[in-house]
mmCIF file of the N, C-alpha and C atoms, coordinates in Angstrom:
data_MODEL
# 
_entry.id   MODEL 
# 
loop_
_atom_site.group_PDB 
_atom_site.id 
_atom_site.type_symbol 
_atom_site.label_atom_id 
_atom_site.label_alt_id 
_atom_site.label_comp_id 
_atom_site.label_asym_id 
_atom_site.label_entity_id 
_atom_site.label_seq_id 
_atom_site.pdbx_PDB_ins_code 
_atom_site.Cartn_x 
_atom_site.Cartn_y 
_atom_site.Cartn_z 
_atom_site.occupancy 
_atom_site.B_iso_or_equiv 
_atom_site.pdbx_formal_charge 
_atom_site.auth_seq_id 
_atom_site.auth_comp_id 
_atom_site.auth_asym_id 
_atom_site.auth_atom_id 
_atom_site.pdbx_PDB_model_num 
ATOM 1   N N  . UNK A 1 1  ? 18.584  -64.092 9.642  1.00 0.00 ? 1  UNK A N  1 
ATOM 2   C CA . UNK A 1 1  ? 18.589  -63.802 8.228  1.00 0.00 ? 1  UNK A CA 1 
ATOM 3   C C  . UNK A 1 1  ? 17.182  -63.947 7.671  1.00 0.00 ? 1  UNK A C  1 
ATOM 4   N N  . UNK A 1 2  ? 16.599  -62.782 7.059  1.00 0.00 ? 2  UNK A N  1 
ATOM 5   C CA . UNK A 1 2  ? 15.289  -63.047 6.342  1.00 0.00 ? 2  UNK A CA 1 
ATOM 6   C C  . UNK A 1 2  ? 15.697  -63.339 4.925  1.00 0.00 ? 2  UNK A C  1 
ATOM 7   N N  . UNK A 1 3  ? 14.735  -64.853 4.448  1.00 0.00 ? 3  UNK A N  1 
ATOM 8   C CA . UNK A 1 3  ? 14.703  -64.481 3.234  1.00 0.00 ? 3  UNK A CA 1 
ATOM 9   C C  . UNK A 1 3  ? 13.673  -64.654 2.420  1.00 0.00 ? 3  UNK A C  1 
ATOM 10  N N  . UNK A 1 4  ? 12.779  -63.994 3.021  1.00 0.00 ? 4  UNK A N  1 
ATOM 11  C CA . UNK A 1 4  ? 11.666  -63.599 2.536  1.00 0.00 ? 4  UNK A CA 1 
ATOM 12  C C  . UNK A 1 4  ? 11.510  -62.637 1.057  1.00 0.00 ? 4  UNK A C  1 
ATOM 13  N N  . UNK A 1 5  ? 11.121  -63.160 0.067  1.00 0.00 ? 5  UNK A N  1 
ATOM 14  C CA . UNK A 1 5  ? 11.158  -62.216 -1.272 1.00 0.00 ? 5  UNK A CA 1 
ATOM 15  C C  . UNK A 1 5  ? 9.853   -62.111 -1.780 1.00 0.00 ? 5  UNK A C  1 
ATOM 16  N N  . UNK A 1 6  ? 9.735   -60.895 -2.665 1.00 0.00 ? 6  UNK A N  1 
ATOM 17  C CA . UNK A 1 6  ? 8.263   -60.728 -3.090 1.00 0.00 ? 6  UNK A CA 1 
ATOM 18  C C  . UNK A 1 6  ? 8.359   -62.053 -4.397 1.00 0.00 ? 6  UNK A C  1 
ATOM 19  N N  . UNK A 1 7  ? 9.358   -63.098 -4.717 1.00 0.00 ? 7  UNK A N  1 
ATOM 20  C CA . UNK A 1 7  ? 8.878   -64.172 -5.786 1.00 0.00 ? 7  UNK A CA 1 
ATOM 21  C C  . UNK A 1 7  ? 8.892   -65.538 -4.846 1.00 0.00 ? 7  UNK A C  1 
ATOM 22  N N  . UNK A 1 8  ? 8.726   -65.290 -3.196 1.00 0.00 ? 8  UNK A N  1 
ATOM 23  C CA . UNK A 1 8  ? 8.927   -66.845 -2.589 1.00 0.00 ? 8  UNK A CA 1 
ATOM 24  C C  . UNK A 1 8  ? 7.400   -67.183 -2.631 1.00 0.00 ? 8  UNK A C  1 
ATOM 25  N N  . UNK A 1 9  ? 7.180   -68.760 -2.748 1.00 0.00 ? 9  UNK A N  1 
ATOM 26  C CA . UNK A 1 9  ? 6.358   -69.537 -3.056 1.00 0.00 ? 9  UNK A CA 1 
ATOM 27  C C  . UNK A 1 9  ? 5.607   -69.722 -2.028 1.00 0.00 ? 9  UNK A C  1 
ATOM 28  N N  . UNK A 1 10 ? 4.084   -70.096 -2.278 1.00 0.00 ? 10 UNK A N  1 
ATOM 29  C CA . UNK A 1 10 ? 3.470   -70.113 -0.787 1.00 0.00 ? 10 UNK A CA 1 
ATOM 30  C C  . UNK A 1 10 ? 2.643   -70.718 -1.065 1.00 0.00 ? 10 UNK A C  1 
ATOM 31  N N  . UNK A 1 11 ? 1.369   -71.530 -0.337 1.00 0.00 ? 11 UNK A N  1 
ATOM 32  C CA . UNK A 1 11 ? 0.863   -72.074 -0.753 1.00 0.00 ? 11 UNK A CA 1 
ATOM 33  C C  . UNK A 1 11 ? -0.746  -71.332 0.510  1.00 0.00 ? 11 UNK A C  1 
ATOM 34  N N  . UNK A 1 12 ? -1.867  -71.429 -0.630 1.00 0.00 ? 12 UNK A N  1 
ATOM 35  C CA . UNK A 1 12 ? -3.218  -70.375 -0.187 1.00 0.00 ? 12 UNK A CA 1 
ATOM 36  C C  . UNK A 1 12 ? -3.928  -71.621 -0.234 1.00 0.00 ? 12 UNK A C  1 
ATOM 37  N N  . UNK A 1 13 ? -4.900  -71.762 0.961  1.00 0.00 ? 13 UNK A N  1 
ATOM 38  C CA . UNK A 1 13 ? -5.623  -72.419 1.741  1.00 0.00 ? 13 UNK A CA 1 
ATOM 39  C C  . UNK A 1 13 ? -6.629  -71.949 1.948  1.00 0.00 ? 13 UNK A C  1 
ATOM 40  N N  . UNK A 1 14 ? -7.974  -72.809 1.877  1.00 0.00 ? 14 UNK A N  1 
ATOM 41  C CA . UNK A 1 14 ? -9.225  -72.162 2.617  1.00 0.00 ? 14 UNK A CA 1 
ATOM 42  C C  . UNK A 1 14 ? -9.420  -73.160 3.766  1.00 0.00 ? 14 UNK A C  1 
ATOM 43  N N  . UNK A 1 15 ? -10.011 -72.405 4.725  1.00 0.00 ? 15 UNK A N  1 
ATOM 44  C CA . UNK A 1 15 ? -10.706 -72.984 6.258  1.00 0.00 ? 15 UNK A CA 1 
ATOM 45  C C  . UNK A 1 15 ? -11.751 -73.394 5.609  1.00 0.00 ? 15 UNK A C  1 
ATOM 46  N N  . UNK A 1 16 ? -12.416 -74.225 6.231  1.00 0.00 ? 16 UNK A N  1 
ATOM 47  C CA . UNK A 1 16 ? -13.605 -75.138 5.940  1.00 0.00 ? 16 UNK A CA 1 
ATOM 48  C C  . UNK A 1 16 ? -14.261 -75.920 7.148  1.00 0.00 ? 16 UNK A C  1 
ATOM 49  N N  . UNK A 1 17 ? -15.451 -75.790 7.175  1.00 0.00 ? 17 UNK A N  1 
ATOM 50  C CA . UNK A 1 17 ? -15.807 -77.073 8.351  1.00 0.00 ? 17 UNK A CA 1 
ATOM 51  C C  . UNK A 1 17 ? -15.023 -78.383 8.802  1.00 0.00 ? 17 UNK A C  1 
ATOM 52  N N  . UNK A 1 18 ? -14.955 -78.846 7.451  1.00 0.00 ? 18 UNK A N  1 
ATOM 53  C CA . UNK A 1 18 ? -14.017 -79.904 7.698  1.00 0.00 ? 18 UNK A CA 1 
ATOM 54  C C  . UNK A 1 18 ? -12.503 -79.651 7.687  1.00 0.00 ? 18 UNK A C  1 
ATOM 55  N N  . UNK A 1 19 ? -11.637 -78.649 7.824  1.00 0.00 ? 19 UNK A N  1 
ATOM 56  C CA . UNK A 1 19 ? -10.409 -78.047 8.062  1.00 0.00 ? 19 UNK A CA 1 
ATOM 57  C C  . UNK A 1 19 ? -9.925  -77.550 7.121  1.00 0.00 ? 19 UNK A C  1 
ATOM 58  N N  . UNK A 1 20 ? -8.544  -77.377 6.589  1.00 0.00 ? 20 UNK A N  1 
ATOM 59  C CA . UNK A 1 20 ? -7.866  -76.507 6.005  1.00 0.00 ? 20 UNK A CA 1 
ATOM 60  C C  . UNK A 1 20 ? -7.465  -77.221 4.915  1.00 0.00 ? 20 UNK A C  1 
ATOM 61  N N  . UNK A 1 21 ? -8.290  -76.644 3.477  1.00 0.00 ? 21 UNK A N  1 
ATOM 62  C CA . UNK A 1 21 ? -7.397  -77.434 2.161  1.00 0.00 ? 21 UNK A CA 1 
ATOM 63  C C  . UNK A 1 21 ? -7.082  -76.689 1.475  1.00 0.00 ? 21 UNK A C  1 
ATOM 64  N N  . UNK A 1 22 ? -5.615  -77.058 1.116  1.00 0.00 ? 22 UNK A N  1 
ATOM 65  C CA . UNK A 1 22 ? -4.950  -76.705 0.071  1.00 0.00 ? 22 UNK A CA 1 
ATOM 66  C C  . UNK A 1 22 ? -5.561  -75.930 -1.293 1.00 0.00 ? 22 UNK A C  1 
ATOM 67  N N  . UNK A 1 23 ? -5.315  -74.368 -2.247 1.00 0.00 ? 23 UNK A N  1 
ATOM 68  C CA . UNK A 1 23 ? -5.807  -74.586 -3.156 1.00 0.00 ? 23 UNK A CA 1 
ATOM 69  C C  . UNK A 1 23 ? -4.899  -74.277 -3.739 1.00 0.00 ? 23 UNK A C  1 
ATOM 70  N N  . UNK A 1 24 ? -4.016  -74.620 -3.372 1.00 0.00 ? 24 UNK A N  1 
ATOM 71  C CA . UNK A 1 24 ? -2.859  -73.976 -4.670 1.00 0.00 ? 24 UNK A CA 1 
ATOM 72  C C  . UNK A 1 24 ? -1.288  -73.495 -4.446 1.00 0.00 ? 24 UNK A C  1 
ATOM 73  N N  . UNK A 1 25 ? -0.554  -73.304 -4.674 1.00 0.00 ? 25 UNK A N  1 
ATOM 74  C CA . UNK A 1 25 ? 0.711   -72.992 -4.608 1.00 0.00 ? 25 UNK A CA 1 
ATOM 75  C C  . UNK A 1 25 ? 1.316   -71.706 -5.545 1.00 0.00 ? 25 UNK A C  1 
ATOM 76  N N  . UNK A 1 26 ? 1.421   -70.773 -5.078 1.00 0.00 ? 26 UNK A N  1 
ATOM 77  C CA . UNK A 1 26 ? 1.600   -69.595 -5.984 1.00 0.00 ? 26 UNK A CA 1 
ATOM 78  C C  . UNK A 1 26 ? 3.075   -68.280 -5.523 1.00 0.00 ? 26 UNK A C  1 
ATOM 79  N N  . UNK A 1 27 ? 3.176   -67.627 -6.178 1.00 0.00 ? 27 UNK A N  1 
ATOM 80  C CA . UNK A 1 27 ? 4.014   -66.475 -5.561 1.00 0.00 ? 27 UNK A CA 1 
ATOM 81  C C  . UNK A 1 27 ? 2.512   -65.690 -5.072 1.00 0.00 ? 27 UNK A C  1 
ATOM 82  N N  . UNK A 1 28 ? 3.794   -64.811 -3.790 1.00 0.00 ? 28 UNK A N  1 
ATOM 83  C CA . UNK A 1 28 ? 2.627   -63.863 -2.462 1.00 0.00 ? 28 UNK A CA 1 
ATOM 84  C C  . UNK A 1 28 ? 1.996   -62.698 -3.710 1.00 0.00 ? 28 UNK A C  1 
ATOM 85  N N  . UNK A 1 29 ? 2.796   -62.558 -4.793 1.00 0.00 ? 29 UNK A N  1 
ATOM 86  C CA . UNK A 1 29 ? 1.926   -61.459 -6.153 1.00 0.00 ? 29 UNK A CA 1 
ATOM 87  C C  . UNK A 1 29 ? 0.668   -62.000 -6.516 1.00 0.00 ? 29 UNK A C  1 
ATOM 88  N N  . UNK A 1 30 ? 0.449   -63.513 -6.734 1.00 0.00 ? 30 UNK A N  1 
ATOM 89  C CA . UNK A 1 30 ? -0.679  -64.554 -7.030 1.00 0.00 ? 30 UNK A CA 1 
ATOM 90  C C  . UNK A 1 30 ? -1.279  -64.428 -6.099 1.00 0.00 ? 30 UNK A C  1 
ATOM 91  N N  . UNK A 1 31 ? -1.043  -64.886 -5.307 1.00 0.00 ? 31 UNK A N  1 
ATOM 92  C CA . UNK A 1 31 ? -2.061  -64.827 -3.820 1.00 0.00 ? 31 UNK A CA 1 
ATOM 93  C C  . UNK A 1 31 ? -2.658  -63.427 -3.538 1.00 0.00 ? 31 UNK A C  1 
ATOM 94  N N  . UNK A 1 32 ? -2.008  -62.604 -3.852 1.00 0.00 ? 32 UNK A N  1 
ATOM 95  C CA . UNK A 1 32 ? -2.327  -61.450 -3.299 1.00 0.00 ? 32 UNK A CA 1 
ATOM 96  C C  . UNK A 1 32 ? -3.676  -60.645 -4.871 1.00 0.00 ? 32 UNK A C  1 
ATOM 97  N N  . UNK A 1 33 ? -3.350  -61.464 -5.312 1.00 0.00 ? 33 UNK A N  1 
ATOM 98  C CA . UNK A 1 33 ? -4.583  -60.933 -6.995 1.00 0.00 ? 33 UNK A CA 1 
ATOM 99  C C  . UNK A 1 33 ? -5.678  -62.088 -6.784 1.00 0.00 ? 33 UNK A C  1 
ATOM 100 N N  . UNK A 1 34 ? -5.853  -62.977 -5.593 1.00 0.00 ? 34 UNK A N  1 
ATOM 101 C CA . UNK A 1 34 ? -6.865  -63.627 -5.526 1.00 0.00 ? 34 UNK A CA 1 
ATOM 102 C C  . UNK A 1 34 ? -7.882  -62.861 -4.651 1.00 0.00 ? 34 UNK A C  1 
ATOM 103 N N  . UNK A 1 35 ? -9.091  -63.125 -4.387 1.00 0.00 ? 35 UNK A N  1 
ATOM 104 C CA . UNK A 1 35 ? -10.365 -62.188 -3.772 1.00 0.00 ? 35 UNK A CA 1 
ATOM 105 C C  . UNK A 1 35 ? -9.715  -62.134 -2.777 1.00 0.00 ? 35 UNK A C  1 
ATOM 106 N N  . UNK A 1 36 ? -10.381 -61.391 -2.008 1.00 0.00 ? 36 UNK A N  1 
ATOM 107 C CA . UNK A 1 36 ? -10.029 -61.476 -0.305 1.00 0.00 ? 36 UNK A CA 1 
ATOM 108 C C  . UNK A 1 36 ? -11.187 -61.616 0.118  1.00 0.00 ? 36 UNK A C  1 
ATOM 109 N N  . UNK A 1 37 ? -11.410 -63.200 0.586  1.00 0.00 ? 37 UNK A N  1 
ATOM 110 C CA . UNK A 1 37 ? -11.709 -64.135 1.002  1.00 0.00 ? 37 UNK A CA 1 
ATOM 111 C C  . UNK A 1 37 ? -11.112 -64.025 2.756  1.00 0.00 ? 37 UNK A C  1 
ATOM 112 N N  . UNK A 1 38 ? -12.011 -63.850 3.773  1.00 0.00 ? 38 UNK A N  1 
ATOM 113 C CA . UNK A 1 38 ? -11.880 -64.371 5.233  1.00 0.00 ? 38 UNK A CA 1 
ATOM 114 C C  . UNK A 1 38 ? -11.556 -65.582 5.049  1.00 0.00 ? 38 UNK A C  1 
ATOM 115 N N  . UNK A 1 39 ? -11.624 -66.771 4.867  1.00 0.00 ? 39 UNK A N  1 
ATOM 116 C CA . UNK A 1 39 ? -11.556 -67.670 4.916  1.00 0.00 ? 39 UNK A CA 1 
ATOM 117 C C  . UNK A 1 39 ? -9.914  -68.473 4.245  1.00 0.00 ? 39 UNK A C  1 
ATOM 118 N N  . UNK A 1 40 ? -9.506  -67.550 3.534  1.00 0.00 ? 40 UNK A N  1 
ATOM 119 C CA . UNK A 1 40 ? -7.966  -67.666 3.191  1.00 0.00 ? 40 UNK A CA 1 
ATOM 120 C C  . UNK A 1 40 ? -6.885  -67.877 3.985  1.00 0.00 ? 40 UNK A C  1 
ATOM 121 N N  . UNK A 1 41 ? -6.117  -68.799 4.213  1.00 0.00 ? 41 UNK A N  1 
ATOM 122 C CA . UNK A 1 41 ? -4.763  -68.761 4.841  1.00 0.00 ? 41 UNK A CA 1 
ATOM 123 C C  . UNK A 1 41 ? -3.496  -68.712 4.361  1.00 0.00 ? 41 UNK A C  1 
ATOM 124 N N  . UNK A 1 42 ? -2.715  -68.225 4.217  1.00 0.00 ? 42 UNK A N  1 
ATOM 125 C CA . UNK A 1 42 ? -1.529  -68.122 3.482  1.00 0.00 ? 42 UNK A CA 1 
ATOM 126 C C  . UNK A 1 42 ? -0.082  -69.075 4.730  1.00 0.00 ? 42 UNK A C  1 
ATOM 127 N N  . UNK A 1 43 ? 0.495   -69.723 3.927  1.00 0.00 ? 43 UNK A N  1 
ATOM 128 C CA . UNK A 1 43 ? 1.381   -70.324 4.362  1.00 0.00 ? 43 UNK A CA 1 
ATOM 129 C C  . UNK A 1 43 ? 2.537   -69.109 4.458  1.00 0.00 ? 43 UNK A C  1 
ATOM 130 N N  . UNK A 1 44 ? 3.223   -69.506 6.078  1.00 0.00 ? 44 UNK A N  1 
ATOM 131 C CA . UNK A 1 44 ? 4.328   -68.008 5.662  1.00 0.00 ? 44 UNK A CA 1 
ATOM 132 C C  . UNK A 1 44 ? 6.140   -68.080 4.317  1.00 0.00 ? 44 UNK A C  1 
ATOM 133 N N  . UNK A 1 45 ? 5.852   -66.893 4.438  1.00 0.00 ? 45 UNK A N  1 
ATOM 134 C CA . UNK A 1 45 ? 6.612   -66.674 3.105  1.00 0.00 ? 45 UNK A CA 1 
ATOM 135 C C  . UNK A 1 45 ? 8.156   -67.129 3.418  1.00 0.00 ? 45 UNK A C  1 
ATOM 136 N N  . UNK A 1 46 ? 8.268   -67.214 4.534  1.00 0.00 ? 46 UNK A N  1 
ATOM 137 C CA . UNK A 1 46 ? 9.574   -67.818 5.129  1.00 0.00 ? 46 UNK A CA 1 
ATOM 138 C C  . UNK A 1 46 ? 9.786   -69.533 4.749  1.00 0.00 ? 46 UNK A C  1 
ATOM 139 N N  . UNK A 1 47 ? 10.258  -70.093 4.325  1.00 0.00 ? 47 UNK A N  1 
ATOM 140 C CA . UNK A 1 47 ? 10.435  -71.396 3.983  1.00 0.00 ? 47 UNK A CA 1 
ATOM 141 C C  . UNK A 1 47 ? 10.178  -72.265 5.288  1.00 0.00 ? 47 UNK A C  1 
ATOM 142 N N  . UNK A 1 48 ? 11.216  -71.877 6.030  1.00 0.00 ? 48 UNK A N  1 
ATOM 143 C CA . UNK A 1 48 ? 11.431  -72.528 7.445  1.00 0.00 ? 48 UNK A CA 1 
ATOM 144 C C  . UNK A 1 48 ? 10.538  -72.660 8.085  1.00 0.00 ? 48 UNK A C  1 
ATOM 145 N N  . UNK A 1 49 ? 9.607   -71.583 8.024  1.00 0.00 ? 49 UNK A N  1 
ATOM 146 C CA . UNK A 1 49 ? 8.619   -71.032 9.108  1.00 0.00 ? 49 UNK A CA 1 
ATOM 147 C C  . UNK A 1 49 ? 7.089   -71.245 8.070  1.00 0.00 ? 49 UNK A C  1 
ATOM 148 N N  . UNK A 1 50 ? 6.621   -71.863 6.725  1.00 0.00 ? 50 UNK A N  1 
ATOM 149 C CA . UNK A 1 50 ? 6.184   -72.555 6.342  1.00 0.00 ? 50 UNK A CA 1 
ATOM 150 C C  . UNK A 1 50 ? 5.979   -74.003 6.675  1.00 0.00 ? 50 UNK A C  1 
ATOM 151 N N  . UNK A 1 51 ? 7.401   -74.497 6.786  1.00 0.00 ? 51 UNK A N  1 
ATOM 152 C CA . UNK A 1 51 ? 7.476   -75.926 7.003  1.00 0.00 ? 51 UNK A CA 1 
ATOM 153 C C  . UNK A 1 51 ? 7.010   -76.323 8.517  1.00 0.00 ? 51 UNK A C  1 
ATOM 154 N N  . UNK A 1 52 ? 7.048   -75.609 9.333  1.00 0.00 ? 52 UNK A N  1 
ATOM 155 C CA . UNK A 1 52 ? 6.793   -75.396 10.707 1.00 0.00 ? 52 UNK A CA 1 
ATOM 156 C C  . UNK A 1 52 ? 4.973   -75.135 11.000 1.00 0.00 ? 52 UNK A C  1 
ATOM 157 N N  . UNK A 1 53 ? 4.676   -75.075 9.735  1.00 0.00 ? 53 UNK A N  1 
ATOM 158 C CA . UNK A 1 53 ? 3.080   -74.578 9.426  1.00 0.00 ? 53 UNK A CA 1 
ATOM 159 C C  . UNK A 1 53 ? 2.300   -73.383 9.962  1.00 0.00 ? 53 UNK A C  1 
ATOM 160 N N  . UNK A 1 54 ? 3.119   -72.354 10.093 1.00 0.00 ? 54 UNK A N  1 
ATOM 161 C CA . UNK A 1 54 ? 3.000   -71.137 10.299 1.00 0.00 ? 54 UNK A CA 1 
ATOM 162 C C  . UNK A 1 54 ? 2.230   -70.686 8.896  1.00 0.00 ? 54 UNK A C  1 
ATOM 163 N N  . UNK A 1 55 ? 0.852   -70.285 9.432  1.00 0.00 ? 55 UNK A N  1 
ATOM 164 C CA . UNK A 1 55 ? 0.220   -69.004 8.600  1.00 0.00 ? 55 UNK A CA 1 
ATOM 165 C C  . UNK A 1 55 ? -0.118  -67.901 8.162  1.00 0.00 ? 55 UNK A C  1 
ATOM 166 N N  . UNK A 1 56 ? 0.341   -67.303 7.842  1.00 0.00 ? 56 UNK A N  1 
ATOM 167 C CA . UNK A 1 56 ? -0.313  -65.645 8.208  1.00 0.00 ? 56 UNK A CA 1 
ATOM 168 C C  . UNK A 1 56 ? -1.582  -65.539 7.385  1.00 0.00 ? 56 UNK A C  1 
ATOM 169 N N  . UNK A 1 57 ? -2.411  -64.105 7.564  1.00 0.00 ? 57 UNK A N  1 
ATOM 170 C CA . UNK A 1 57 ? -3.860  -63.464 6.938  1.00 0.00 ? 57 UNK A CA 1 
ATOM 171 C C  . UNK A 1 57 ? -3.148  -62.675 6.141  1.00 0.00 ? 57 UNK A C  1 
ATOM 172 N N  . UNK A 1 58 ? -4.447  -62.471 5.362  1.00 0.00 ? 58 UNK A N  1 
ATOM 173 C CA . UNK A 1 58 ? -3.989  -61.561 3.871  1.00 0.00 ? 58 UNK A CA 1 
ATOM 174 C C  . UNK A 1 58 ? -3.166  -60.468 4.121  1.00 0.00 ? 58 UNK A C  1 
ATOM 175 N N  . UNK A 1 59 ? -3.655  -59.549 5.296  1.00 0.00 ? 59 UNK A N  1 
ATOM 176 C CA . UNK A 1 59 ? -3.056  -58.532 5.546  1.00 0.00 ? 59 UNK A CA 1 
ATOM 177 C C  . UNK A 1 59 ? -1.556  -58.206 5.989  1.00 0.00 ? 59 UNK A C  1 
ATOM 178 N N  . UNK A 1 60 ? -1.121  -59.285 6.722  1.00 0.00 ? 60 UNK A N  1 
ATOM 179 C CA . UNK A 1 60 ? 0.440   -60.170 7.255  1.00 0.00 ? 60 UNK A CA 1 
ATOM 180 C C  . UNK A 1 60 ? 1.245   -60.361 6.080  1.00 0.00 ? 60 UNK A C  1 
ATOM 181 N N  . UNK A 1 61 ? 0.266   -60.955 4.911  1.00 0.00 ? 61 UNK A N  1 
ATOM 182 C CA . UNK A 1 61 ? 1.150   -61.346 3.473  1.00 0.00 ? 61 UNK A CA 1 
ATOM 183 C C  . UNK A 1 61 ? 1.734   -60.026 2.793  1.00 0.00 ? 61 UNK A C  1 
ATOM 184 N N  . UNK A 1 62 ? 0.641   -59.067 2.455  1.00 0.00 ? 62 UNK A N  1 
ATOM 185 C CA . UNK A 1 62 ? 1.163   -57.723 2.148  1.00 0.00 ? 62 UNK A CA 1 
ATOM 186 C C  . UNK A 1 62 ? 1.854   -56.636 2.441  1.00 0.00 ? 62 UNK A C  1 
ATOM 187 N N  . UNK A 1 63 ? 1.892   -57.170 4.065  1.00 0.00 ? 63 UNK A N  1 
ATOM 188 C CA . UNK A 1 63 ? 2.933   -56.565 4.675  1.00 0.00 ? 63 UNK A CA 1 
ATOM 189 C C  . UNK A 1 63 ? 4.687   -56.820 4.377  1.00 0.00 ? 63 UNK A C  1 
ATOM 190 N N  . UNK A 1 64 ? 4.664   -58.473 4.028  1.00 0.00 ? 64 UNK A N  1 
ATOM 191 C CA . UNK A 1 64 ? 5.895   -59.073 3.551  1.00 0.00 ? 64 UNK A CA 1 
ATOM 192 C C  . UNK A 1 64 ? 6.096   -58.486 2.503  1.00 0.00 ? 64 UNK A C  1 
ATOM 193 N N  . UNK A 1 65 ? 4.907   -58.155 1.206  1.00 0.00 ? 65 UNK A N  1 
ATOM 194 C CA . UNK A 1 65 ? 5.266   -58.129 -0.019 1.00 0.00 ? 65 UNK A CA 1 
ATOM 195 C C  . UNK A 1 65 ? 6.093   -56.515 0.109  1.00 0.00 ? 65 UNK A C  1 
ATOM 196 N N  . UNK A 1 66 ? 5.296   -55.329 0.449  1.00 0.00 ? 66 UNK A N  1 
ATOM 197 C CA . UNK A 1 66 ? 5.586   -54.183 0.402  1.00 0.00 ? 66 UNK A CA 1 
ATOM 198 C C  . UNK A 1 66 ? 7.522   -53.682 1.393  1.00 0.00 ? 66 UNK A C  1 
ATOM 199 N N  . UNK A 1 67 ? 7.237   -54.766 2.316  1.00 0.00 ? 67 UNK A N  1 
ATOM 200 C CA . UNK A 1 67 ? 8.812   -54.666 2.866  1.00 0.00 ? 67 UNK A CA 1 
ATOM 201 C C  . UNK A 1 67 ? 10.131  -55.088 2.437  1.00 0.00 ? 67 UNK A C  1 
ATOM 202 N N  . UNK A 1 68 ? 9.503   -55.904 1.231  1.00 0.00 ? 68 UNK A N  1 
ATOM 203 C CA . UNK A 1 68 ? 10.664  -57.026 0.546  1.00 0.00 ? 68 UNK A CA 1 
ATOM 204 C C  . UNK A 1 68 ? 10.613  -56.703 -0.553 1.00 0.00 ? 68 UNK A C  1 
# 
């Protein structure tokens, strides 16, 4: 069962020397109106598979948004 929606919550991350911090928590519409930034990680839009710390790249996210 997917339940992946273009209003599920995600939370956008930058890589950094010193590792991966948090900047925020948004819908994949938010995330997706932020720069595109290499350095961005998106938590996946799947809850389950979030919690599991699965990331996808910008391009992975828009793929969710446009299918859902």
């Amino acid at each position: 069962m997917n339940i992946t929606r273009p209003e599920s919550i995600i939370e956008v991350s930058i890589d950094s020397a010193t590792g991966r911090r948090a900047l925020g928590i948004m819908s994949m519409r938010q995330a997706l109106d932020l720069p595109d930034l290499v350095k961005f990680t998106y938590t996946h839009p799947d809850p389950r598979k979030a919690a599991a710390g699965i990331v996808v790249s910008r391009e992975e996210l828009k793929r969710f948004l446009t299918c859902h």
